[in-house]
N, C-alpha and C positions, 0 to 999 in steps of 0.2 A: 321308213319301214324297216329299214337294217338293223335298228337301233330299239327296237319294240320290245320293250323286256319281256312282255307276255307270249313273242313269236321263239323261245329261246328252243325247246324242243319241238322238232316237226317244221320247224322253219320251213316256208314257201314263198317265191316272188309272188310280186302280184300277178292277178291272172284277167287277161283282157277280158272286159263283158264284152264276150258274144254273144250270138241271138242263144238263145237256148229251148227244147219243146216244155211247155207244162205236162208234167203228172197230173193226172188225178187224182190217182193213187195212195194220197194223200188220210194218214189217222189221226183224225181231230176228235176229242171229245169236251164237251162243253159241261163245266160243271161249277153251277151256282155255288158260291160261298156261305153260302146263309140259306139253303133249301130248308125247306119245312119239312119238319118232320123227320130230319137228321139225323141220325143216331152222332151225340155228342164225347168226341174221345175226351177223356180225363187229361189235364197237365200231365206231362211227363215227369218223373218221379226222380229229384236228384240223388234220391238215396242208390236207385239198382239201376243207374245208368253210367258210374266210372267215369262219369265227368259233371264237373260244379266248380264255381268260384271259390277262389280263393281270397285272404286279404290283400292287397298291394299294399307297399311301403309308402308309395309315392301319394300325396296328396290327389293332387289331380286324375288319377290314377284311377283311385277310389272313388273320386265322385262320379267316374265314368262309368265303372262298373256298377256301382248304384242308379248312373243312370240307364244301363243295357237293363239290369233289372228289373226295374220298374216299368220300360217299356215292353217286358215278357206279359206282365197283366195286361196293357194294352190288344199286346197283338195275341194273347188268349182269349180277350174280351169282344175285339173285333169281328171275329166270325174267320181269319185269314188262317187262323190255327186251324181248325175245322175243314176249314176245304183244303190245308195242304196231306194232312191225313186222308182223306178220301181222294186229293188225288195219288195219291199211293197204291190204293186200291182198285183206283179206276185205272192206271195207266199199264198195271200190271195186267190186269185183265184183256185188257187192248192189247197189248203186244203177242200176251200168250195165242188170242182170239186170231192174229194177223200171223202169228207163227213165230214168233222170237221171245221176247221175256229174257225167262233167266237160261234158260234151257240152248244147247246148241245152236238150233231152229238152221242148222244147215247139217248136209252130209247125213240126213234121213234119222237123225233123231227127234224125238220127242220136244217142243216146245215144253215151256216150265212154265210159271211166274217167276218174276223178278224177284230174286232172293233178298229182299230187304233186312231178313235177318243176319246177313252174313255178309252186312256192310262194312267194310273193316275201317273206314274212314268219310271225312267230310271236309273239301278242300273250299275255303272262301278266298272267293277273291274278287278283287275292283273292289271294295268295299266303301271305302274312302276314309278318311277322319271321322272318329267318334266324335273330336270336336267342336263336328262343324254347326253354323247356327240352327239347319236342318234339322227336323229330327230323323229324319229317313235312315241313316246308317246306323242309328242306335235301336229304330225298330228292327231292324234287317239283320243286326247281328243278333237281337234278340229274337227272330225267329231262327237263327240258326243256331243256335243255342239250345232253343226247344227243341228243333229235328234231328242233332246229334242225341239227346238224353233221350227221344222215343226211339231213335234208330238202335243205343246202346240199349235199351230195354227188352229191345223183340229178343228171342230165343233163348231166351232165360230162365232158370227157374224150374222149369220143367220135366219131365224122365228124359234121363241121358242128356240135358244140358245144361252148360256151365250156370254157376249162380251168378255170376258177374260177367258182363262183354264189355269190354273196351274199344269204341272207336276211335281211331286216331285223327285229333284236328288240328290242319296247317292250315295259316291264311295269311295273304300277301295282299301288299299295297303300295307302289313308292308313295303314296302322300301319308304312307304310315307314316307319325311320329312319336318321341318317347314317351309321352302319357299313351297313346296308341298302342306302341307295343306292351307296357307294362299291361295296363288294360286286358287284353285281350289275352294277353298270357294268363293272366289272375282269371279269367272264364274260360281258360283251359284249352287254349290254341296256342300250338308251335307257331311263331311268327318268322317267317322266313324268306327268302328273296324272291320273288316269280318265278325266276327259271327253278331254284329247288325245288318250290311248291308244284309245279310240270314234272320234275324227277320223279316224287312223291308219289305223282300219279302212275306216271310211265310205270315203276315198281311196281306200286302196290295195289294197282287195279287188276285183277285178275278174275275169273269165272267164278275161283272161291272165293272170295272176299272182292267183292266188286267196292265201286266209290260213288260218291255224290260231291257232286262240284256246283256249288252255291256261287253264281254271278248276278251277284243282283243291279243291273241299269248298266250294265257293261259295256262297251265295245265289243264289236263282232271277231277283233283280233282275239280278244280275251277269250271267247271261244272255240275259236280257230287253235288256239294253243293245246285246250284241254283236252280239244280232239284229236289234234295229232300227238298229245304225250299219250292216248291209250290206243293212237293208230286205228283210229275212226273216219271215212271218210271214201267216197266213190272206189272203189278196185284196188282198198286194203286188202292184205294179204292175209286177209281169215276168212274162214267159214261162221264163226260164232257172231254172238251178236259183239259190241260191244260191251268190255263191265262198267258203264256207267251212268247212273241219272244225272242229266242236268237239270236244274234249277235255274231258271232266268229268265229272258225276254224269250218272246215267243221268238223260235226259227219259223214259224209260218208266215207271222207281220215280215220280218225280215226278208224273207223271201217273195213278198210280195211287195215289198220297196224294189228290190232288186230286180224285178221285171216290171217295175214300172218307167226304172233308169235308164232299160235297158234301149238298143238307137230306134228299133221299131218296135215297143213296147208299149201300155199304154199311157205312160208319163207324155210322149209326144216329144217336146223339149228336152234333149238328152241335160243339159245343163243343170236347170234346177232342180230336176228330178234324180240324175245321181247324187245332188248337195243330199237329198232327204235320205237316200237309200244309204248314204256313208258320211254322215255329218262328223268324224271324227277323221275322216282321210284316212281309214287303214287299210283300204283294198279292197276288193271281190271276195267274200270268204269262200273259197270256194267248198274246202269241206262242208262245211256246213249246210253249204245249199246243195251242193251235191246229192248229200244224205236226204235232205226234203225231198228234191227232184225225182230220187229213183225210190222215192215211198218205204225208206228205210227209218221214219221217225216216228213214233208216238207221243203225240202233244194234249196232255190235257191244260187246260187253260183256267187258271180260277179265275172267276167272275170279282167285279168289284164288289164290296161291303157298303149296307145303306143306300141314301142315294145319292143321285146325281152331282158331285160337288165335296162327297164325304172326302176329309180330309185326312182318314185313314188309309186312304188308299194310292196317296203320292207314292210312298214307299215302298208297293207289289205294284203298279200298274203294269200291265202287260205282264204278268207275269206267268211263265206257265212250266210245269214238270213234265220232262223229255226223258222218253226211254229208245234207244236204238235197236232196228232189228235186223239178222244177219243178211248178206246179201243175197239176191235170187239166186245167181250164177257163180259158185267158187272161183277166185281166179285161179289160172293157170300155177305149173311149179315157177313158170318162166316168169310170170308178174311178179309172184311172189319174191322170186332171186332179185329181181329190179328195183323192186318194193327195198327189200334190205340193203342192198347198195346205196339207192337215195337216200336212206336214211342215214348211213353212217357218213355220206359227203355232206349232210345238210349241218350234222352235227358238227361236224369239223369244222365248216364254215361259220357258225358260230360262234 
């Protein structure tokens, strides 16, 4: 656990599963990938979105980026494009509807929706090797490829704003290697260590320029990270929501492993039932479920593509788009003091 690149900002021991109460309180919305009757978004446009491939030098390089490319037709063609643009819409709407979005949603302002136009970035991470014999990582970067160039596209063009927006993409991996890196650089992502790519965030996630942070088949550390680089997580020291979408595994599946692990929960057997809740051994996430538990998440969920057995759908399984909302009860100035102190010895110990 000491040694977890992905725990580098916001670092936390592990935290005993206790019993814990269920919420209800829970925002789930369920939304088919392939509904009838759709309204179908267009590919996103490399020309007015400030980011597109480039050539590599490197052999290998090249073929990989031709191969992310040509899996962008795929997962256009799948229906997975489709429902991640509606989930955008549906999650914003959820949140606004529950009280948070883009907007304050504490301290008696106005809810918003989620500013998706004034996304300043798109952090991928766990990705794995484009190399590998799978094709899962070369659809997955090619969906994040597409939801950078629709994200750089919103707010554009229009009276009073800019002709061009620029997102900014980092993405990290140690099983990155250098056909990997060239790769990913040539489709227009800063390639950079884990802890940077948490810096990145820490920064540059803000209320104006919020982020989206693409984990796709991750570990639950990996989101434990991204949560604590924008200081997400049960009796964070804000009133606002957090600024960030995640993309990834459901936190609701997760959370529902984790009370089944739990010693009187309904796994029964604490043994094999914690192997399922943390098959990678990184701990209790505790932010994460936190955020579940006190009904501060908005999950919409894409459905799988086809049927039963489609094998477009290795690559999003469980996958679903997370929006945060702020907490009921402001903490105190006192939390908040405690709050900044932990955070500067966690960093240090690092």
């Amino acid at each position: 656990m000491a040694d977890d690149p992905w725990l580098v900002v916001g670092r936390r021991g592990r935290a005993r599963a206790a019993e814990q109460t269920r919420h209800s309180s829970r925002h789930k919305v369920s939304l088919d990938a392939e509904e009838k009757g759709a309204a179908q978004p267009p590919p996103p446009a490399r020309a007015r979105a400030a980011v597109g491939p480039t050539t590599p030098s490197s052999p290998p390089a090249a073929a990989l980026v031709a191969a992310v490319t040509a899996a962008e037709a795929s997962v256009l063609a799948s229906g997975w494009w489709t429902g991640l643009v509606r989930a955008m819409q549906a999650a914003s709407q959820a949140a606004e509807a529950a009280g948070g979005g883009g907007g304050d949603g504490g301290g008696g302002a106005s809810p918003s929706p989620f500013p998706w136009h004034r996304v300043g970035g798109l952090a991928l991470l766990g990705l794995g090797s484009l190399e590998a014999a799978a094709p899962g990582p070369r659809s997955q970067a090619a969906l994040a490829g597409l939801f950078a160039r629709h994200l750089a596209s919103l707010g554009v063009g229009g009276a009073g704003e800019p002709p061009t927006r620029r997102v900014r993409l980092v993405a990290a991996d140690p099983a990155f290697g250098p056909a990997d890196d060239a790769a990913l650089a040539a489709l227009g992502f800063e390639v950079l260590s884990p802890g940077a790519v948490l810096g990145a965030l820490a920064v540059g996630a803000t209320p104006a320029t919020p982020w989206v942070a693409y984990l796709p088949h991750c570990p639950s550390s990996v989101a434990e990270g991204v949560l604590g680089a924008v200081g997400a997580g049960p009796g964070e020291g804000s009133t606002a929501a957090p600024a960030l979408a995640l993309l990834g595994n459901s936190l609701d599946e997760v959370s529902d492993r984790w009370a089944c692990a739990l010693p009187n929960g309904r796994g029964g057997r604490r043994g094999a039932a914690s192997t399922a809740a943390d098959p990678h051994g990184c701990g209790r996430p505790a932010r994460a479920l936190g955020l579940v538990e006190a009904g501060r998440v908005v999950e919409v969920r894409l459905a799988p593509v086809g049927r039963e057995g489609d094998k477009r759908n290795a690559a999003f399984a469980s996958t679903a788009l997370h929006l945060f909302l702020p907490p009921a009860h402001p903490p105190t100035s006192e939390a908040v003091e405690a709050r900044g102190r932990g955070a500067v010895a966690s960093e240090t110990q690092a």
